[in-house]
C-alpha positions as CSV (number, residue, x, y, z in Angstrom):
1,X,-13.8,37.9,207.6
2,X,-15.6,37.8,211.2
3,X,-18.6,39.9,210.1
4,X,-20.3,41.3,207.2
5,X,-21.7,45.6,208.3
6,X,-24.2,47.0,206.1
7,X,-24.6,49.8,206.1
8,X,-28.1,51.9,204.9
9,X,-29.1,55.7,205.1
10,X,-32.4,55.9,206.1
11,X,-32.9,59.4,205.0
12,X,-31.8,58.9,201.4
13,X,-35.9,58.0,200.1
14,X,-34.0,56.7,196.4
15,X,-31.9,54.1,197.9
16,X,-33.4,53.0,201.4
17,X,-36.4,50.8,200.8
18,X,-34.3,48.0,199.6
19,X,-30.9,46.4,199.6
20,X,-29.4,46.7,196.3
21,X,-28.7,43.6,194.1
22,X,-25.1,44.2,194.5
23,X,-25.3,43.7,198.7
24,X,-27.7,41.4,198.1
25,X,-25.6,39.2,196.0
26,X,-22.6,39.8,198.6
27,X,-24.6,38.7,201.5
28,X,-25.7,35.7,199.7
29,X,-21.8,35.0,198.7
30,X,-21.1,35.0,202.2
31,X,-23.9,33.8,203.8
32,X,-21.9,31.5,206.7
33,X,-20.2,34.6,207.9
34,X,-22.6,36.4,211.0
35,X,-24.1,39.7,209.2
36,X,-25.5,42.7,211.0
37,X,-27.9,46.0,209.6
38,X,-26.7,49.3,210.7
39,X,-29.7,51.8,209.6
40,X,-28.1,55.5,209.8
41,X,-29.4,59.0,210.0
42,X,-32.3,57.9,212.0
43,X,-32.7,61.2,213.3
44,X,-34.0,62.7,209.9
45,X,-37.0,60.5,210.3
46,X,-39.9,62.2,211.2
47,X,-42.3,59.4,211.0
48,X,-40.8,56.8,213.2
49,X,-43.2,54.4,211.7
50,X,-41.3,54.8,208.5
51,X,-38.0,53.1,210.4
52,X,-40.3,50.3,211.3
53,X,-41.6,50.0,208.0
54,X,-37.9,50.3,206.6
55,X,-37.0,47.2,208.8
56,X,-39.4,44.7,208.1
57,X,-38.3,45.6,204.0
58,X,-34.3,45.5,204.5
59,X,-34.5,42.4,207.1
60,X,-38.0,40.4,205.3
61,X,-39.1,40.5,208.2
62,X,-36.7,38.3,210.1
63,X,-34.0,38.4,212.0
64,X,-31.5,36.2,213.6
65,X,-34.2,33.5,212.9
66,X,-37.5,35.6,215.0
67,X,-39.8,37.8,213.7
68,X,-38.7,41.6,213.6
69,X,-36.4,41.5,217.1
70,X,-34.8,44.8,217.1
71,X,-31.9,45.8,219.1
72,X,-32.2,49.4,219.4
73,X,-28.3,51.4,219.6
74,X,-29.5,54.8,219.8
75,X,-30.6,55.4,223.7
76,X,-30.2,59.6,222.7
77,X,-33.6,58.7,220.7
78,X,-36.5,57.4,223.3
79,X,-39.2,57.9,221.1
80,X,-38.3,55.4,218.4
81,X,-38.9,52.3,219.9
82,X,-39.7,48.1,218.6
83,X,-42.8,47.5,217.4
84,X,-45.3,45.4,218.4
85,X,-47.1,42.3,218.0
86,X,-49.4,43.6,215.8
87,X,-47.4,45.8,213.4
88,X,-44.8,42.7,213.0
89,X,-47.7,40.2,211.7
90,X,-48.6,43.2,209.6
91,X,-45.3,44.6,208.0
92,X,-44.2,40.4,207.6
93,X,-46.9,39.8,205.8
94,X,-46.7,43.0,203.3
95,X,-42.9,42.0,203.0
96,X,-43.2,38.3,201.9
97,X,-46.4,39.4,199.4
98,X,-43.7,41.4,197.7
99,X,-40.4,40.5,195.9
100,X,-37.1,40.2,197.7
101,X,-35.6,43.4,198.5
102,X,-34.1,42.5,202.2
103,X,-32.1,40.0,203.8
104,X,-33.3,37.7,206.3
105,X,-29.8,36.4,208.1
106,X,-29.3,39.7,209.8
107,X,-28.4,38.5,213.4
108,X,-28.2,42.3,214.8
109,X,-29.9,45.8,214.0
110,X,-28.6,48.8,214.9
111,X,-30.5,52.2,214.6
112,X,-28.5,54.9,215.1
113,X,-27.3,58.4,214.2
114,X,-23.7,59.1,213.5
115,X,-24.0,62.6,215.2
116,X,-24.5,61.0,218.4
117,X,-21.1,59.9,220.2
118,X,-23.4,57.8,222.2
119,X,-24.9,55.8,219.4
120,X,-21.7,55.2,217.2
121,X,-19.6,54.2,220.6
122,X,-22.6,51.3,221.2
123,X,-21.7,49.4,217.9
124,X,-18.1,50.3,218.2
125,X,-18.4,48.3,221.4
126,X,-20.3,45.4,219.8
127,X,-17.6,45.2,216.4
128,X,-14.6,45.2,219.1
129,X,-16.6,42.3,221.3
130,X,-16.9,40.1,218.0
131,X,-13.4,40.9,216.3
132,X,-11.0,38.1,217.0
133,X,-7.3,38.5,216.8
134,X,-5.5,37.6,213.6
135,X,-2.2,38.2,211.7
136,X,-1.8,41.2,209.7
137,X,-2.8,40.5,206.2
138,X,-0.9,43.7,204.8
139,X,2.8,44.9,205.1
140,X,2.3,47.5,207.8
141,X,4.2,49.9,204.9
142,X,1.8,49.0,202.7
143,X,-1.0,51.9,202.3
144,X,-3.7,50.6,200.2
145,X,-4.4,47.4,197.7
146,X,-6.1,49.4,195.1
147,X,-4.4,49.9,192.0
148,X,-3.5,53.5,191.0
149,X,-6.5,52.9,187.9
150,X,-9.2,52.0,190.9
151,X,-7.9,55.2,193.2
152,X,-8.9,57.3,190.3
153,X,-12.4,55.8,189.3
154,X,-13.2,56.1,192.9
155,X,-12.0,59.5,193.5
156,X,-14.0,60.5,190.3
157,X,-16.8,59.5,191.8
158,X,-16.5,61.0,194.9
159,X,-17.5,63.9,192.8
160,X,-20.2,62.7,190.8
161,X,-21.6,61.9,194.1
162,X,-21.1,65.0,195.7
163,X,-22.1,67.2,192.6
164,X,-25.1,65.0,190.8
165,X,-28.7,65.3,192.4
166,X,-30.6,62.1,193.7
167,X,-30.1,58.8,192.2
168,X,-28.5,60.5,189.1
169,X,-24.2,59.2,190.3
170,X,-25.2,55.9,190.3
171,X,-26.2,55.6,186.6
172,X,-23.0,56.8,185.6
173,X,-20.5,54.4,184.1
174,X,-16.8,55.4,184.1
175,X,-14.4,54.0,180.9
176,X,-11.0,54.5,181.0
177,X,-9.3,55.4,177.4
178,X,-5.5,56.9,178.7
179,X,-3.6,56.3,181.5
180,X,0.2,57.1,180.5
181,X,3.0,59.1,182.0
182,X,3.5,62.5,179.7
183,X,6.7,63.7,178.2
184,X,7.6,65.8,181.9
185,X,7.0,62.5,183.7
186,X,3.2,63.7,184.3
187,X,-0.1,61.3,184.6
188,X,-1.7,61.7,181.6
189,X,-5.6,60.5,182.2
190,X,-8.3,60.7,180.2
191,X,-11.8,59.1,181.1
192,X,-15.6,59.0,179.6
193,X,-18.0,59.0,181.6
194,X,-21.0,57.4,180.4
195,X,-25.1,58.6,180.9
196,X,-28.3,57.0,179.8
197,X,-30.2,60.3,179.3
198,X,-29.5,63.4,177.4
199,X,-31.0,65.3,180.1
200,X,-27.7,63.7,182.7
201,X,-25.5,64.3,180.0
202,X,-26.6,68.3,179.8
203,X,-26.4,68.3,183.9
204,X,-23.2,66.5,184.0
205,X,-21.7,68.8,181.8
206,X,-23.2,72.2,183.0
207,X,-23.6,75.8,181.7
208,X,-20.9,76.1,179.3
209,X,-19.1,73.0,180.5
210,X,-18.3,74.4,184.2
211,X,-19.2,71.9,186.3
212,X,-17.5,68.7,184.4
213,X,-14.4,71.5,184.2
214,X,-14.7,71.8,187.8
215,X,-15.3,68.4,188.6
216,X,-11.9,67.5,186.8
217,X,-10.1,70.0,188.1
218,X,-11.0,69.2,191.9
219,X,-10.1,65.3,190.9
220,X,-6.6,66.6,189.5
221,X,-5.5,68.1,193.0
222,X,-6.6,65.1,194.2
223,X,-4.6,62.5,192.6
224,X,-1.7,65.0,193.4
225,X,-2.0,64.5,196.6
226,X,-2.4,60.9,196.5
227,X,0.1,60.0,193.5
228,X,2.7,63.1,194.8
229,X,3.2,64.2,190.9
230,X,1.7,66.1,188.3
231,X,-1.8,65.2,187.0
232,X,-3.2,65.6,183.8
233,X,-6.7,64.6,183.9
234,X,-9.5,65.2,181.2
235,X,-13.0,64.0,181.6
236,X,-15.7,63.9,178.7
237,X,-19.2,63.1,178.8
238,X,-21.1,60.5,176.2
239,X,-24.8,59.5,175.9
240,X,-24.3,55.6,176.7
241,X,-25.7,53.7,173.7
Protein backbone atom coordinates (compact mmCIF):
# COMPACT_ATOMS: atom_id res chain seq x y z
CA UNK A 1 0.00 0.00 0.00
CA UNK A 2 1.75 3.29 -1.42
CA UNK A 3 -1.00 5.61 -0.37
CA UNK A 4 -4.11 5.79 1.62
CA UNK A 5 -7.21 8.22 -0.85
CA UNK A 6 -10.03 9.44 1.12
CA UNK A 7 -12.40 10.30 -0.33
CA UNK A 8 -15.38 13.00 1.01
CA UNK A 9 -18.53 14.51 -0.78
CA UNK A 10 -18.72 17.85 0.10
CA UNK A 11 -22.27 18.26 -0.91
CA UNK A 12 -23.67 15.47 1.24
CA UNK A 13 -24.40 18.10 4.68
CA UNK A 14 -25.08 14.45 6.92
CA UNK A 15 -21.75 13.03 6.27
CA UNK A 16 -19.21 15.81 5.36
CA UNK A 17 -18.27 17.76 8.55
CA UNK A 18 -16.28 14.92 9.79
CA UNK A 19 -14.42 11.79 9.03
CA UNK A 20 -16.15 8.91 10.30
CA UNK A 21 -14.76 6.66 13.11
CA UNK A 22 -14.39 3.87 10.76
CA UNK A 23 -11.72 6.17 8.35
CA UNK A 24 -10.55 7.45 11.27
CA UNK A 25 -9.58 4.25 12.86
CA UNK A 26 -8.06 3.15 9.27
CA UNK A 27 -5.88 6.13 8.95
CA UNK A 28 -4.70 5.74 12.40
CA UNK A 29 -3.99 1.76 11.57
CA UNK A 30 -1.96 2.94 8.82
CA UNK A 31 -0.54 5.98 9.90
CA UNK A 32 3.29 5.28 8.29
CA UNK A 33 1.74 5.02 4.84
CA UNK A 34 1.60 8.86 2.97
CA UNK A 35 -2.34 9.82 3.08
CA UNK A 36 -4.05 12.38 0.91
CA UNK A 37 -7.89 14.24 1.19
CA UNK A 38 -9.80 14.27 -2.05
CA UNK A 39 -12.92 16.66 -1.24
CA UNK A 40 -15.55 16.02 -4.23
CA UNK A 41 -18.52 17.78 -5.72
CA UNK A 42 -17.08 21.08 -4.89
CA UNK A 43 -19.07 22.59 -7.42
CA UNK A 44 -22.42 22.20 -5.40
CA UNK A 45 -20.90 24.58 -2.91
CA UNK A 46 -22.33 27.83 -3.05
CA UNK A 47 -20.64 29.24 -0.14
CA UNK A 48 -17.02 28.73 -0.84
CA UNK A 49 -16.31 29.64 2.63
CA UNK A 50 -18.06 26.42 3.67
CA UNK A 51 -15.04 24.31 1.61
CA UNK A 52 -12.70 26.25 3.78
CA UNK A 53 -14.49 25.72 6.79
CA UNK A 54 -14.87 21.88 5.73
CA UNK A 55 -10.95 21.69 5.53
CA UNK A 56 -9.76 22.96 8.65
CA UNK A 57 -12.56 20.16 10.23
CA UNK A 58 -11.50 16.94 8.00
CA UNK A 59 -7.60 18.03 8.11
CA UNK A 60 -7.62 19.74 12.19
CA UNK A 61 -6.29 22.15 10.75
CA UNK A 62 -2.93 20.70 9.56
CA UNK A 63 -1.52 19.42 6.90
CA UNK A 64 1.57 17.73 5.88
CA UNK A 65 2.88 19.20 9.16
CA UNK A 66 1.82 23.34 8.27
CA UNK A 67 -1.17 25.02 8.99
CA UNK A 68 -4.04 24.64 6.39
CA UNK A 69 -1.65 24.48 2.95
CA UNK A 70 -4.04 23.59 0.34
CA UNK A 71 -3.18 22.37 -2.93
CA UNK A 72 -6.00 23.32 -5.02
CA UNK A 73 -6.80 20.43 -8.20
CA UNK A 74 -9.67 22.18 -9.74
CA UNK A 75 -8.20 25.12 -12.08
CA UNK A 76 -12.12 24.97 -13.95
CA UNK A 77 -13.09 26.68 -10.48
CA UNK A 78 -11.11 30.22 -10.01
CA UNK A 79 -13.18 31.51 -7.53
CA UNK A 80 -12.44 29.00 -4.75
CA UNK A 81 -9.32 29.78 -3.67
CA UNK A 82 -6.69 29.10 -0.08
CA UNK A 83 -7.48 31.04 2.66
CA UNK A 84 -5.68 33.29 4.39
CA UNK A 85 -3.70 34.15 7.30
CA UNK A 86 -6.33 35.22 9.19
CA UNK A 87 -9.09 32.60 8.50
CA UNK A 88 -6.37 29.72 9.21
CA UNK A 89 -5.61 31.15 12.87
CA UNK A 90 -9.33 31.35 13.12
CA UNK A 91 -10.75 27.94 11.66
CA UNK A 92 -7.46 26.15 13.78
CA UNK A 93 -8.38 27.43 16.65
CA UNK A 94 -12.38 26.54 16.41
CA UNK A 95 -11.01 22.93 15.25
CA UNK A 96 -8.72 22.11 18.17
CA UNK A 97 -11.61 23.66 20.79
CA UNK A 98 -13.61 20.88 19.45
CA UNK A 99 -13.33 17.07 19.56
CA UNK A 100 -11.48 15.06 16.81
CA UNK A 101 -13.40 14.72 13.82
CA UNK A 102 -10.33 15.16 11.12
CA UNK A 103 -7.04 13.92 10.47
CA UNK A 104 -4.02 15.76 10.69
CA UNK A 105 -1.37 13.55 8.53
CA UNK A 106 -3.02 14.44 5.27
CA UNK A 107 0.11 15.35 3.15
CA UNK A 108 -2.07 16.50 0.02
CA UNK A 109 -5.67 18.05 -0.64
CA UNK A 110 -7.34 17.92 -3.52
CA UNK A 111 -10.61 19.98 -4.33
CA UNK A 112 -12.23 18.96 -7.19
CA UNK A 113 -15.30 18.01 -9.21
CA UNK A 114 -15.67 14.75 -10.87
CA UNK A 115 -17.62 16.37 -13.84
CA UNK A 116 -14.57 18.17 -14.82
CA UNK A 117 -12.07 15.96 -17.01
CA UNK A 118 -9.67 18.65 -16.08
CA UNK A 119 -9.87 18.20 -12.28
CA UNK A 120 -9.99 14.27 -12.11
CA UNK A 121 -6.96 14.02 -14.88
CA UNK A 122 -4.79 16.37 -12.09
CA UNK A 123 -4.92 13.71 -9.31
CA UNK A 124 -4.87 10.89 -11.80
CA UNK A 125 -1.60 12.49 -12.62
CA UNK A 126 -0.37 12.79 -8.98
CA UNK A 127 -1.66 8.79 -7.96
CA UNK A 128 0.40 7.60 -11.26
CA UNK A 129 3.66 9.94 -10.10
CA UNK A 130 3.45 8.20 -6.54
CA UNK A 131 2.52 4.45 -7.60
CA UNK A 132 5.68 2.31 -7.71
CA UNK A 133 5.83 -0.87 -9.60
CA UNK A 134 5.13 -4.15 -7.92
CA UNK A 135 4.08 -7.76 -8.62
CA UNK A 136 0.65 -8.63 -9.17
CA UNK A 137 -0.89 -9.68 -5.99
CA UNK A 138 -3.97 -11.48 -7.82
CA UNK A 139 -4.05 -14.31 -10.54
CA UNK A 140 -4.80 -12.11 -13.54
CA UNK A 141 -8.00 -14.78 -13.98
CA UNK A 142 -8.98 -13.96 -10.76
CA UNK A 143 -12.04 -11.38 -10.76
CA UNK A 144 -12.63 -10.31 -7.23
CA UNK A 145 -11.50 -11.49 -3.48
CA UNK A 146 -14.89 -11.07 -2.02
CA UNK A 147 -16.68 -14.01 -1.13
CA UNK A 148 -20.08 -14.68 -2.92
CA UNK A 149 -21.84 -13.81 0.89
CA UNK A 150 -19.92 -10.16 0.76
CA UNK A 151 -21.02 -9.58 -3.18
CA UNK A 152 -24.54 -9.86 -1.94
CA UNK A 153 -24.43 -7.61 1.25
CA UNK A 154 -22.83 -5.08 -0.86
CA UNK A 155 -25.02 -5.29 -3.70
CA UNK A 156 -28.03 -4.98 -1.18
CA UNK A 157 -26.81 -2.04 -0.18
CA UNK A 158 -26.27 -0.49 -3.30
CA UNK A 159 -30.02 -0.27 -3.04
CA UNK A 160 -30.55 0.85 0.31
CA UNK A 161 -28.36 3.63 -0.73
CA UNK A 162 -29.88 4.47 -3.75
CA UNK A 163 -33.55 4.14 -2.41
CA UNK A 164 -33.33 5.41 1.53
CA UNK A 165 -33.30 9.31 2.04
CA UNK A 166 -30.31 11.10 3.92
CA UNK A 167 -28.42 9.35 6.54
CA UNK A 168 -31.22 6.73 6.88
CA UNK A 169 -28.74 3.46 4.66
CA UNK A 170 -26.24 3.82 6.95
CA UNK A 171 -28.24 2.70 10.09
CA UNK A 172 -29.26 -0.29 8.51
CA UNK A 173 -27.65 -3.55 9.55
CA UNK A 174 -27.76 -6.57 7.15
CA UNK A 175 -28.04 -10.47 8.87
CA UNK A 176 -27.80 -13.23 6.82
CA UNK A 177 -30.21 -16.30 7.89
CA UNK A 178 -29.98 -18.64 4.23
CA UNK A 179 -27.66 -18.92 1.79
CA UNK A 180 -28.16 -22.53 0.07
CA UNK A 181 -28.49 -23.79 -3.41
CA UNK A 182 -32.38 -24.88 -4.04
CA UNK A 183 -33.66 -28.11 -5.30
CA UNK A 184 -33.14 -26.68 -9.41
CA UNK A 185 -29.60 -25.84 -8.44
CA UNK A 186 -30.88 -22.09 -7.65
CA UNK A 187 -29.27 -19.54 -4.84
CA UNK A 188 -31.60 -19.61 -2.28
CA UNK A 189 -30.95 -16.15 -0.03
CA UNK A 190 -32.80 -14.92 2.49
CA UNK A 191 -31.57 -11.71 4.55
CA UNK A 192 -33.04 -9.28 7.55
CA UNK A 193 -32.32 -6.24 7.35
CA UNK A 194 -32.23 -4.58 10.56
CA UNK A 195 -33.66 -0.63 11.65
CA UNK A 196 -33.52 1.29 14.78
CA UNK A 197 -36.86 3.18 14.21
CA UNK A 198 -40.28 2.16 13.41
CA UNK A 199 -40.57 5.06 11.26
CA UNK A 200 -37.26 3.31 8.84
CA UNK A 201 -38.89 0.21 9.19
CA UNK A 202 -42.37 1.63 7.63
CA UNK A 203 -40.13 3.54 4.79
CA UNK A 204 -38.00 0.60 4.15
CA UNK A 205 -40.81 -1.38 3.60
CA UNK A 206 -43.13 1.01 1.61
CA UNK A 207 -46.91 1.32 0.61
CA UNK A 208 -47.99 -2.19 0.72
CA UNK A 209 -44.50 -3.56 0.79
CA UNK A 210 -43.45 -2.20 -2.86
CA UNK A 211 -40.38 -0.80 -2.37
CA UNK A 212 -38.54 -3.71 -0.13
CA UNK A 213 -40.34 -6.00 -3.15
CA UNK A 214 -38.68 -3.85 -5.61
CA UNK A 215 -35.56 -3.49 -3.89
CA UNK A 216 -35.30 -7.46 -3.89
CA UNK A 217 -36.23 -7.89 -7.10
CA UNK A 218 -33.65 -5.30 -8.65
CA UNK A 219 -30.84 -7.28 -6.21
CA UNK A 220 -32.03 -10.75 -7.77
CA UNK A 221 -31.09 -9.59 -11.45
CA UNK A 222 -28.16 -8.55 -10.05
CA UNK A 223 -26.67 -11.51 -8.55
CA UNK A 224 -27.75 -13.12 -11.90
CA UNK A 225 -25.55 -11.38 -13.58
CA UNK A 226 -22.78 -11.61 -11.29
CA UNK A 227 -23.29 -15.39 -10.02
CA UNK A 228 -24.59 -16.43 -13.95
CA UNK A 229 -27.60 -18.69 -12.21
CA UNK A 230 -30.83 -18.49 -10.83
CA UNK A 231 -31.46 -16.22 -7.78
CA UNK A 232 -33.80 -16.61 -5.12
CA UNK A 233 -33.61 -13.74 -2.90
CA UNK A 234 -36.10 -12.62 -0.10
CA UNK A 235 -35.53 -9.65 2.11
CA UNK A 236 -37.47 -8.87 5.36
CA UNK A 237 -37.46 -5.99 7.54
CA UNK A 238 -37.13 -6.09 11.64
CA UNK A 239 -37.09 -3.26 14.21
CA UNK A 240 -33.43 -3.90 15.68
CA UNK A 241 -33.79 -4.51 19.42
Amino acid sequence: MHRVVVLVDVSDKWTRKQLSPQVLQCLTKFSQVPSVLVMNKVDCLKQKSVLLELTAALTDGVVNGKKLKIKQAFHSHPDTHCPSTAAKHSNTESVESSQKIGWPHFQEIFMLSALSQEDVKILKQYLLAQARPGPWEFHSEVLTSQAPEEICTNVIREKLLEYLPQEMPYSVQQKTMVWEEGPSGELVIQQILLVPKESHMRILIGKKGHLIAQIAQEVGRDLMDIFLCDVQIRLSVKLLK
